[in-house]
C-alpha positions in Angstrom: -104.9 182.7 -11.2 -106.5 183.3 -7.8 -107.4 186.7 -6.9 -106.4 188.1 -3.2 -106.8 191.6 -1.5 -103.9 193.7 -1.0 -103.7 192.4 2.4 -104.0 188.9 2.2 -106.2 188.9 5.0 -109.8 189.2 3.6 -111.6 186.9 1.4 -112.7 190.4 -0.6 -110.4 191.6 -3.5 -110.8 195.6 -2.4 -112.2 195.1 1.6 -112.9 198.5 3.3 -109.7 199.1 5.6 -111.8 200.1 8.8 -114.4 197.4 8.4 -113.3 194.4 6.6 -116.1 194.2 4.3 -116.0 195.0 0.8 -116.0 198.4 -0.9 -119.5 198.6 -2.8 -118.9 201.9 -4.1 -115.7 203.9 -4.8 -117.5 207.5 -5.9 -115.4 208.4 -2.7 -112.4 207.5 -3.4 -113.2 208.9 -7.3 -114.1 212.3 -5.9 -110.9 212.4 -4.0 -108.9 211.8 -6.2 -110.1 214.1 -8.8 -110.4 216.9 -6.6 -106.5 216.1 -5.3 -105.6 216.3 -9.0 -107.5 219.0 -9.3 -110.1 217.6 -11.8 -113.9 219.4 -11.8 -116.6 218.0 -13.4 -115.7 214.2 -14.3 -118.2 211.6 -13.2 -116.4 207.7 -13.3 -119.3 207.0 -16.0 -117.2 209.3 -18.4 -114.2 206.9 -18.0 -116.3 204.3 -19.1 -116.9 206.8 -22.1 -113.2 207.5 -22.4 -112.7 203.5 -22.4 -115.0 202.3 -25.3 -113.8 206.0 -27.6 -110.3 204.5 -26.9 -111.4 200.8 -28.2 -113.3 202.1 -31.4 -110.9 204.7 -32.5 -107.9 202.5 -32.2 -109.7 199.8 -34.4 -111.2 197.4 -31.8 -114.7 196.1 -33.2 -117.9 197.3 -31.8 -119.1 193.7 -30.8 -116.0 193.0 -28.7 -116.4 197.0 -27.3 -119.8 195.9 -26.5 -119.0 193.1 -24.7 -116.0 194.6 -22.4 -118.8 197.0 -22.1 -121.2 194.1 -20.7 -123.6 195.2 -22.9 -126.2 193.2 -24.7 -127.5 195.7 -27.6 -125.0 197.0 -30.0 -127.5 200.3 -29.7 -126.2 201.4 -26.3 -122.9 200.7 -27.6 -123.0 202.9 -30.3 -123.6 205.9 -27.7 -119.9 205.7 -27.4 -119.0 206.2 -30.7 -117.6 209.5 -31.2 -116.2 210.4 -34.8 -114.7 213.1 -35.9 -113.6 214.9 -39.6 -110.3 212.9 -39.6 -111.8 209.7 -38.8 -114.3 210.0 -41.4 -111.6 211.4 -43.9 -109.6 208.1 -42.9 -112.4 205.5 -43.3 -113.1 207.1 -46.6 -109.6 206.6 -47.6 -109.3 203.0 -46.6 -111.6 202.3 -50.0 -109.0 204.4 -51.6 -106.5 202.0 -50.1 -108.4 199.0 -51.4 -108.3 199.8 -55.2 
């Protein structure tokens, strides 16, 4: 499948609207969005965070996280690994589960 921008009209798939060209960055269209919703203190990095917690805690492997990351080291993917009591009480109980 062939990806097009929203207007059909630029070879770019998200092309500024006032110049044509594309969009490098969208920290403005981020902050405006979280200020409209009324959201103080999120940076776009912690959706990347929110994104790979997401992935691990729902049971995706951390190789495949890493990679939808774009990562090459498992080590910086492991930054996003954020356990808590029940998912350590859980993983315990999956031996349990085993027997």
């Amino acid at each position: 499948m062939k990806l097009r921008s929203r207007n059909g009209q630029s070879p770019y798939i998200f092309p500024n609207p006032r110049t044509g060209r594309p969009l490098i960055t969208i920290k403005t269209a981020f902050n405006a969005a979280c200020r409209r919703a009324g959201i103080h203190g999120l940076r776009f990095h912690d959706l990347r965070r929110t994104f790979a917690t997401h992935l691990l805690h729902r049971g995706a492997d951390i190789e495949t996280v890493r990679d939808l990351l774009g990562y090459h080291s498992i080590v910086m993917t492991e930054r996003y690994l954020h356990t808590n009591e029940d998912r350590k009480k859980r993983a315990v109980e999956l031996l349990e589960k085993a027997n």
